[in-house]
C-alpha positions as CSV (number, residue, x, y, z in Angstrom):
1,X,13.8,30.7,1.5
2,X,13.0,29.4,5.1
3,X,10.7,26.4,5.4
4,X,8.7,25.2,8.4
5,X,6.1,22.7,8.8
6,X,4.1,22.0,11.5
7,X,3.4,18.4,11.6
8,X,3.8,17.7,15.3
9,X,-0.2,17.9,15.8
10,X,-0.9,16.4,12.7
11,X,-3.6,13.7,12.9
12,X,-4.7,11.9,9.6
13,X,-7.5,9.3,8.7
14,X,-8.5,7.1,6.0
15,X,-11.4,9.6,5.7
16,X,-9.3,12.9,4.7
17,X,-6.1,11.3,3.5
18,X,-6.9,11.7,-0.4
19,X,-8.0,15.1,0.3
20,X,-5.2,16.2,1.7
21,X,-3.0,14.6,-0.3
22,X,-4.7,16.3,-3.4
23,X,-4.2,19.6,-1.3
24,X,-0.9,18.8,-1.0
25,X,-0.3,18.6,-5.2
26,X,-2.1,21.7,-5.5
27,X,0.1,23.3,-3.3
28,X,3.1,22.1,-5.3
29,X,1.9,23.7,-8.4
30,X,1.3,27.1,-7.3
31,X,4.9,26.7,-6.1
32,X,6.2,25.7,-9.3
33,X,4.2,28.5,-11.0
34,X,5.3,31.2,-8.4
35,X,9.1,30.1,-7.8
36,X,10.1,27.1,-10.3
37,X,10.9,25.4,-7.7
38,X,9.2,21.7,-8.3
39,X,11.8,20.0,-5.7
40,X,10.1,22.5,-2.6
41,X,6.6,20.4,-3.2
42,X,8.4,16.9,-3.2
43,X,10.5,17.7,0.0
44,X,7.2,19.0,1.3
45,X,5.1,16.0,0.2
46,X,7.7,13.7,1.9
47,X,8.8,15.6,4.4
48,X,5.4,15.8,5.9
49,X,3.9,11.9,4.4
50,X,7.3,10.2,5.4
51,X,7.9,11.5,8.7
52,X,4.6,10.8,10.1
53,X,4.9,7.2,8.7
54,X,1.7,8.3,6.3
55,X,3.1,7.1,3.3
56,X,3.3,3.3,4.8
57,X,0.4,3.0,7.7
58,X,-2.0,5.1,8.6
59,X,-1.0,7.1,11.6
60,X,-2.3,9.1,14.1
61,X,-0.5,11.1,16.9
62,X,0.5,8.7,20.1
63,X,-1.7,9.5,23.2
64,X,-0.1,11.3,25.9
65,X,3.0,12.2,23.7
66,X,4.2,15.1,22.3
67,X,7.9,15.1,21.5
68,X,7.2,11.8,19.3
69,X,8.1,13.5,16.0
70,X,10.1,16.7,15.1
71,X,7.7,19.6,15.1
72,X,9.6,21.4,12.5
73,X,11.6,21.0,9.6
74,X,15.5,22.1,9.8
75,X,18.6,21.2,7.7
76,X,21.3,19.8,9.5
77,X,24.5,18.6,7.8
78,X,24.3,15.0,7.2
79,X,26.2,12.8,4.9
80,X,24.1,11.1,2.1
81,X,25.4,7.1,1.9
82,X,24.0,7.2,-1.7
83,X,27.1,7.8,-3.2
84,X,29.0,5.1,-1.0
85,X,26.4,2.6,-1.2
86,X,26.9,-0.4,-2.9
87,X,23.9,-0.9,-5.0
88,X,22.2,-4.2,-6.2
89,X,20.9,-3.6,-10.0
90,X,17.4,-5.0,-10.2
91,X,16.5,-5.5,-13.3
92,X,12.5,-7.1,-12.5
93,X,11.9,-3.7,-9.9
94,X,9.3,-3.0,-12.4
95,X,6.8,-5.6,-10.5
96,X,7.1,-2.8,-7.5
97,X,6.5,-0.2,-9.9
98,X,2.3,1.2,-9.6
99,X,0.1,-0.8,-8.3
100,X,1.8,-3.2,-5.6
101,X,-0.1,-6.0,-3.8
102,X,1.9,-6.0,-1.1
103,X,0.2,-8.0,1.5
104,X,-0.1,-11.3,-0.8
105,X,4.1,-10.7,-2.2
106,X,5.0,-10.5,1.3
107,X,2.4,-12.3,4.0
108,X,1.8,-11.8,7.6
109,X,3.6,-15.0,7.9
110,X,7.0,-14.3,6.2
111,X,6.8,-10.7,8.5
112,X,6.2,-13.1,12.0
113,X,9.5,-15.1,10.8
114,X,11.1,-12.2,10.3
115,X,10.4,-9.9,13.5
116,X,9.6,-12.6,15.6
117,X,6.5,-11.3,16.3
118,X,2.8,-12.0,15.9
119,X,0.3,-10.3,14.0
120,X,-3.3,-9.9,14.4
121,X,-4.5,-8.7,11.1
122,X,-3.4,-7.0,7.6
123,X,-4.5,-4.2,6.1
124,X,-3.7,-2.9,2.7
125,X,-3.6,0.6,1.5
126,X,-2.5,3.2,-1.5
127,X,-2.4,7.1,-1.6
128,X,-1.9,8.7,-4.8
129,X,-1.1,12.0,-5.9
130,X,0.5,13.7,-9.5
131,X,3.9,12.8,-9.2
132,X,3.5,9.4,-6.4
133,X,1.6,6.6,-6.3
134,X,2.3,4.2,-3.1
135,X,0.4,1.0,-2.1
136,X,1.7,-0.6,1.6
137,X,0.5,-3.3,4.2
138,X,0.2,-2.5,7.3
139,X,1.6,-5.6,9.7
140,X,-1.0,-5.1,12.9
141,X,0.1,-6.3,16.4
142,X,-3.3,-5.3,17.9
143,X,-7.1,-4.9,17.2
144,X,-9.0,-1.4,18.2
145,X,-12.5,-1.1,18.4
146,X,-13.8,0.2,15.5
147,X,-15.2,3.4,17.1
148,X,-11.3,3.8,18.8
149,X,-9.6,3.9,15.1
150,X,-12.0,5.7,13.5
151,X,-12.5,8.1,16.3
152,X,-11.9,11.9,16.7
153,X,-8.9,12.2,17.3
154,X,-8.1,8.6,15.6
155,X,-6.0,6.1,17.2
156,X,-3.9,4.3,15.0
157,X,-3.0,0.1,16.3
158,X,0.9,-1.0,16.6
159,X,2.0,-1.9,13.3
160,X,4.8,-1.8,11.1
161,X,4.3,-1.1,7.4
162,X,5.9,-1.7,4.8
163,X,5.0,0.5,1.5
164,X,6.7,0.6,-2.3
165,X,6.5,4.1,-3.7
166,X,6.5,5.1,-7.5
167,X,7.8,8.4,-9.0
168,X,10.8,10.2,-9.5
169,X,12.8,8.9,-6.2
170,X,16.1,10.7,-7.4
171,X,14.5,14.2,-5.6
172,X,13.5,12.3,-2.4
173,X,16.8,11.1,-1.1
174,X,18.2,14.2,0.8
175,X,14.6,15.0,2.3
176,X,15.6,14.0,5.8
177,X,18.3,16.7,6.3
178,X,14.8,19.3,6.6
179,X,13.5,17.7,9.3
180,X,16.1,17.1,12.1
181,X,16.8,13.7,11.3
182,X,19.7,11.6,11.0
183,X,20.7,9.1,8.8
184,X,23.1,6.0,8.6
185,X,23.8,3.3,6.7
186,X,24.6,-0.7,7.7
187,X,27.0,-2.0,5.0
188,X,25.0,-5.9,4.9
189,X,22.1,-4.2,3.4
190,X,22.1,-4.6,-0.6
191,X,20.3,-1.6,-1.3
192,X,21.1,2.3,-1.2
193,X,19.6,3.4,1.5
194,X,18.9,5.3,4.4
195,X,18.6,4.5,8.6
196,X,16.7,7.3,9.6
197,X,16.5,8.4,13.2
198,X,14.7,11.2,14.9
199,X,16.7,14.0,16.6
200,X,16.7,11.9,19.8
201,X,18.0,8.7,18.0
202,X,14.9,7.0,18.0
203,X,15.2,4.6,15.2
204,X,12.2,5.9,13.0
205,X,12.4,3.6,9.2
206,X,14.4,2.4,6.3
207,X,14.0,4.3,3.0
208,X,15.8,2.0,0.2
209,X,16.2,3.3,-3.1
210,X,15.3,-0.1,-5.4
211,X,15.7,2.4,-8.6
212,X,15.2,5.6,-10.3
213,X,11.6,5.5,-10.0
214,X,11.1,3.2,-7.1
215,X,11.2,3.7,-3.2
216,X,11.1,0.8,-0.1
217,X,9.7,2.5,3.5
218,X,9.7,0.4,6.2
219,X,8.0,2.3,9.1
220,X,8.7,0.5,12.3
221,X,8.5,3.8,15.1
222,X,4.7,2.7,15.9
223,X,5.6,-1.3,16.7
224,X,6.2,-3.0,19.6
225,X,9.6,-4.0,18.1
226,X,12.7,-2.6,20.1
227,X,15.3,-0.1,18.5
228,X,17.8,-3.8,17.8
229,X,15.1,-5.5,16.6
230,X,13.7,-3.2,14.1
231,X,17.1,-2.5,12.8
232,X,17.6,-6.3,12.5
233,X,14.0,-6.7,10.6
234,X,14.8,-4.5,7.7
235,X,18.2,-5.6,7.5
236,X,16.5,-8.9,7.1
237,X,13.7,-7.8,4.9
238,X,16.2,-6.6,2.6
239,X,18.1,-9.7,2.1
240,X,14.6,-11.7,1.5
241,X,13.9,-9.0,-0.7
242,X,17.5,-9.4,-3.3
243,X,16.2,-13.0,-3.2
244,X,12.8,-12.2,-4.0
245,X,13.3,-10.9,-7.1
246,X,16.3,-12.5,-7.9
247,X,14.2,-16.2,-8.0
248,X,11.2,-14.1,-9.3
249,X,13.1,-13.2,-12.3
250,X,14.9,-16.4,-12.8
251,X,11.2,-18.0,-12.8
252,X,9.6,-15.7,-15.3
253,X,12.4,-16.3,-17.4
254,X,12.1,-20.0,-17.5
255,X,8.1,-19.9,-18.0
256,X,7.8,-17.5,-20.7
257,X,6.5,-18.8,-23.7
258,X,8.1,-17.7,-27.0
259,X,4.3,-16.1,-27.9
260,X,4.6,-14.2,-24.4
261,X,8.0,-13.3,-25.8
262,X,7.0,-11.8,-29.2
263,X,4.2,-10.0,-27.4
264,X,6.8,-8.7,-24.7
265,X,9.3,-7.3,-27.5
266,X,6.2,-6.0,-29.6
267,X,4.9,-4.3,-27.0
268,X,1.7,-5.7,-27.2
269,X,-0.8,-5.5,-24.0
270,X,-2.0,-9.4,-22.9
271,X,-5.5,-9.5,-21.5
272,X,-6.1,-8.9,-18.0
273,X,-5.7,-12.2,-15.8
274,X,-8.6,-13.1,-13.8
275,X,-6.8,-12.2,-10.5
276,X,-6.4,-8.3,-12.6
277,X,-10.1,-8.7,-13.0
278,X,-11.0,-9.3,-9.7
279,X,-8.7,-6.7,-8.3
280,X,-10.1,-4.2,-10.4
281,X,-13.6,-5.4,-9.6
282,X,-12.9,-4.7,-5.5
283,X,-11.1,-1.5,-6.1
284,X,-13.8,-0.1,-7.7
285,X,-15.8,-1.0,-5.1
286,X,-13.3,0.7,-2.6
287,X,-13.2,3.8,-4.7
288,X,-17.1,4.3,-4.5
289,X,-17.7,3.3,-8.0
290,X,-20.6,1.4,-7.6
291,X,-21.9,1.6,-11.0
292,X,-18.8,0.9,-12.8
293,X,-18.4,-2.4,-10.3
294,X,-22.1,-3.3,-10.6
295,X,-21.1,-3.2,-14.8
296,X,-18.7,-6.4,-14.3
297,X,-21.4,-8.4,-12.5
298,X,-22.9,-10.9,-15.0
299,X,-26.8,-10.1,-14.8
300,X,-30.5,-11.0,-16.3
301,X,-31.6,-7.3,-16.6
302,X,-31.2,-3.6,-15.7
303,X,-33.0,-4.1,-12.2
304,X,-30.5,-7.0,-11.0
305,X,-27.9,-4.5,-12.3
306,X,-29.4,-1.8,-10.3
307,X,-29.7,-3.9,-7.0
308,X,-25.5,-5.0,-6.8
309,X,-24.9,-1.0,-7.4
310,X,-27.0,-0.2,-4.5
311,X,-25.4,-3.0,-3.1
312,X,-22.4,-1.9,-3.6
313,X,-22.8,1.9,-2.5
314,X,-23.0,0.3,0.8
315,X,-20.0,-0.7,1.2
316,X,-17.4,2.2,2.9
317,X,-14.5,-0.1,2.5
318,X,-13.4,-2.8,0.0
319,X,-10.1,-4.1,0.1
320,X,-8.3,-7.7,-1.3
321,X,-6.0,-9.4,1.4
322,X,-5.8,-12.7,-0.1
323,X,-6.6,-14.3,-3.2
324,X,-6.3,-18.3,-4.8
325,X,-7.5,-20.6,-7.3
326,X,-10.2,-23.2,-5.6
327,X,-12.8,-25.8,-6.8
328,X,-10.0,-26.1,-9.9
329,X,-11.9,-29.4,-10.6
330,X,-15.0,-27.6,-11.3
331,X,-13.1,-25.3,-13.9
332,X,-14.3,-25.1,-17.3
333,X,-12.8,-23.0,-20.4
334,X,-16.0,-20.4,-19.4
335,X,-16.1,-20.6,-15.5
336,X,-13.1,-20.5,-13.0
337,X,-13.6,-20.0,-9.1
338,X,-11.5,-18.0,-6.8
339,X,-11.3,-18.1,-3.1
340,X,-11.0,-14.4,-1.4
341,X,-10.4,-12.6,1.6
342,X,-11.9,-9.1,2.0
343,X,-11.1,-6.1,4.6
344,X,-15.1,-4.7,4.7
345,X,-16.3,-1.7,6.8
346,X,-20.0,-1.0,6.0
347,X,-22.1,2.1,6.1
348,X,-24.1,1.8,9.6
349,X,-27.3,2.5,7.7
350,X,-26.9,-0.5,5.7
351,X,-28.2,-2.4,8.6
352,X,-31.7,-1.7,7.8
353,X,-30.9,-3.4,4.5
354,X,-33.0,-6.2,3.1
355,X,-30.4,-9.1,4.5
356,X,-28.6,-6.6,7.5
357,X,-25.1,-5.3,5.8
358,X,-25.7,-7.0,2.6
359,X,-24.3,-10.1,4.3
360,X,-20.8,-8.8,5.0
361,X,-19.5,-8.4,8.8
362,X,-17.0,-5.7,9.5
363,X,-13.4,-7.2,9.0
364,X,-12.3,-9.9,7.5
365,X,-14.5,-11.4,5.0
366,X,-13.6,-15.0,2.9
367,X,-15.8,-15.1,-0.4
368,X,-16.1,-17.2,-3.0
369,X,-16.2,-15.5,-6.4
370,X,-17.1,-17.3,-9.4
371,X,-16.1,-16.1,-13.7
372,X,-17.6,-16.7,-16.5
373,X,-17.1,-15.6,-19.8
374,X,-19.9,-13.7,-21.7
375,X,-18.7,-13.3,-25.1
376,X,-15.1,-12.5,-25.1
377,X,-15.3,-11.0,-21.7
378,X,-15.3,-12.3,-18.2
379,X,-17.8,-11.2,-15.4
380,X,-18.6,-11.9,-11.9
381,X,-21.5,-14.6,-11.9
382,X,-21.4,-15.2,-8.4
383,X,-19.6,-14.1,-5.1
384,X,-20.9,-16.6,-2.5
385,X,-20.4,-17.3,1.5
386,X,-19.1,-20.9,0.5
387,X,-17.5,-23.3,-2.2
């Protein structure tokens, strides 16, 4: 069976990308009914996600270019390093397992000693579909105008992403010999792995292989980084990384309390933290569940409860860069206060709001979001400008 994908003219935005990564599923099920073949939708999935950097940053096809990327997919002998790789066993990869918040593990700062480089901005993402869930950062050297990135055709900014994907990663690791790349490996990095270059030997990302079930992309082919210093960064990223969760796990162990313990070997499930509650909170909010958000605001009556949904259904884009304790003086056993910063985009027509866009500027937001505890549950009492 011959395969081809077109993917040289591919553009994708925030907009469309769950649809057509739905679309994509679909298509992988009709194929498994028709053929039984359930790898051809994986190599598919990746082949088209990976390769376009899609499953780490949002991207968008480079201006004036049209030999960027390979504009079909062909398989051309290669060597996999898997089986020569010296592996590091992680034993903690389960933190990078689901949902990853991987602008707060690894900030923009730890990324600009790394690369050398300045940033400008963060911006977090995930794409989901039956079989992959992935949640990345993208690292961004420059700003567009809003109407440039979100335009037709989109532009995406200079970045480099970095993106942890979850699902059966076994299937994935020979996907580069269907689409004209090459791979190599560097013998320093503690991870299987692959170097993957385009048919030109343009260095294009590091795909690491942290587990079974868990997958590091580092996208660097739409930075400002040269072909050495890319290679250099994930190198490097890969060392911090064994550290990581080397100290990580040697922390956990020591602070575990025997309860946490029994509960751990039990299997029972401990109570969302406050930082889970807020998270949950914004991405409802970013998923255009407005009701369901508006339901963990703590309010007098139905009508206040109706006013933070409408509120809410305003909002085109909600997501959580940073998040910290504050005012811990002010803490009570029923109230705790949390600093945050928010990534917002607006719908235009909130402007004719009551208070123009609710309040929020498109960007960067810092909020102050106040917990109380109503019964035996905790809800947002107040998210304000300042402390």
């Amino acid at each position: 069976m011959q395969i081809k994908v077109k993917i040289s003219n591919l553009n994708l935005n925030e907009k469309n990308r769950g649809d057509y990564f739905n679309y994509l599923n679909y298509l992988g099920e009709i194929e498994i009914m028709k053929k039984g073949i359930a790898p051809i939708f994986i190599l598919i999935a990746v082949l088209i996600i990976g390769s376009l950097g899609i499953l780490s940053t949002k991207v968008f096809k480079k201006p004036g270019t049209s030999n960027q990327l390979p504009s079909q997919t062909q398989i051309t002998p290669q060597a996999s390093p898997a089986t020569s790789q010296q592996e590091t066993a992680i034993t903690s990869y389960e933190q990078f397992f689901g949902q990853v918040p991987v602008c707060q593990l690894f900030p923009k700062e730890k990324i600009e000693e790394l690369t050398g480089k300045q940033f400008l901005e963060i911006k977090p993402g995930q794409n989901q579909t039956q079989r992959y869930t992935e949640y990345y950062c993208e690292y961004r050297q420059e700003k567009l105008p809003y109407s440039v990135e979100h335009g037709n055709p989109p532009q995406a900014p200079k970045n480099i992403s970095i993106a942890f994907v979850s699902g059966n990663i076994d299937s994935l690791k020979e996907v580069y010999k269907l689409n004209k790349e090459k791979i190599e490996e560097d013998k320093e990095i503690p991870f299987s792995h692959h170097l993957v270059y385009n048919e030109n030997g343009k260095f294009l990302r590091l795909e690491a292989f942290l587990s079974p079930n868990v997958q590091l992309i580092i996208n660097t082919w739409w930075s400002t980084l040269s072909q050495d210093e890319a290679k250099k960064f994930v190198k490097d990223f890969t060392l911090y990384l064994k550290d990581f969760i080397q100290r990580k796990e040697q922390t956990t162990n020591q602070n575990i309390s025997p309860t946490q313990k029994l509960e751990k070997e039990a299997g029972s499930v401990p109570l969302p933290s406050d930082e889970d509650i807020i998270r949950n909170f914004v991405n409802l909010i970013d998923e255009g569940q407005a009701d369901k958000a508006a339901l963990m605001m703590k309010v007098k009556d139905d009508s206040e409860l109706q006013t933070w949904a409408v509120h809410f259904s305003a909002i085109n884009s909600f997501k959580l860069l940073k998040i910290e304790k504050t005012s811990e003086e002010n803490w009570t056993d029923n109230k705790h206060i949390y600093k945050v910063v928010l990534d917002v985009w607006m719908d235009p027509r909130s402007a004719d709001a009551p208070i123009p866009y609710y309040g929020w500027q498109n960007g960067e937001n810092t909020r102050w979001i106040t917990l109380e505890k109503v019964g035996d549950i905790w809800k947002i009492a107040e998210i304000a400008t300042g402390p």
